[in-house]
Structures are given as C-alpha cells and as structure tokens.
N, C-alpha and C positions, 0 to 999 in steps of 0.2 A: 352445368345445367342438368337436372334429374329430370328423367322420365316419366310422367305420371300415365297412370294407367287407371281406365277407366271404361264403364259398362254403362249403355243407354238401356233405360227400364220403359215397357208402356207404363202410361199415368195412370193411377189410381182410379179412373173413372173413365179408363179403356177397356174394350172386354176381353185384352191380352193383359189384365193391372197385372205388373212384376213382372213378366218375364221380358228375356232380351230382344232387344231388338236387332235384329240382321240385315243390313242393308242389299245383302246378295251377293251373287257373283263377281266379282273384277271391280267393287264397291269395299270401301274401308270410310271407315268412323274419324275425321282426325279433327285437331282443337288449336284455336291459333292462340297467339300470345296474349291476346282480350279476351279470351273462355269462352270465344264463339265457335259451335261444333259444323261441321259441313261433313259433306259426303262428298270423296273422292271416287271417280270413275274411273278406272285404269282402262281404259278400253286403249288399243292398241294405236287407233287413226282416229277417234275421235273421246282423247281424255277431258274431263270436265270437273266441275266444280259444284255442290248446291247446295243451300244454306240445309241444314236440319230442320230449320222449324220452317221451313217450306215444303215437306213432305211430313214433320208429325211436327204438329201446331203444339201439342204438351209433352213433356219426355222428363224422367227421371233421370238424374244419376248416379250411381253408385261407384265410388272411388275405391279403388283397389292398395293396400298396404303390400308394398314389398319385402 
C-alpha cells in the first residue's frame, strides 16, 4: 500500500483562494480509506478526531507526485 500525499487549498471563492491550509499545532490532515479528510488532534489527555468539512465547508485538493 502506497502513500499518498496530499495538500488541502482554500476554495476558489475563499479570501485565502490557493493557499494551504494549516490546521495548527498538535493537528495533522489525515484521509481514511473512503477519501474522507479529518483533522487529527494529538493533544496529549485529550486526543480527538473532526471531520474537515466541519471546520472548512469547501477545500481543494492538490495531490502531490512522488
């Protein structure tokens, strides 16, 4: 199983259109086996879980070639 690697964009009709999006601190981007994206919280005592399009309702993406 290969790696994909990939970049979330704000949506063309964001006033960030293109650039990346950063979820933060002790927060990573990850994608499950359905190509649904979430944002993982690593916090220490209270790790969690939260869909993407529940904090940006439209997002690009851009798929990275290895």
């Amino acid at each position: 199983m290969s790696r994909k690697k990939f970049k979330i964009l704000y949506p063309k009709d964001h006033e960030l259109a293109g650039k990346e999006f950063k979820p933060g601190p002790k927060k990573m981007i990850v994608m499950n086996s359905n190509g649904i994206f979430f944002i993982y919280s690593g916090e220490t005592y209270y790790p969690g879980i939260t869909k993407l399009s529940n904090i940006l309702p439209k997002y690009d993406v851009y798929w990275t070639v290895p």
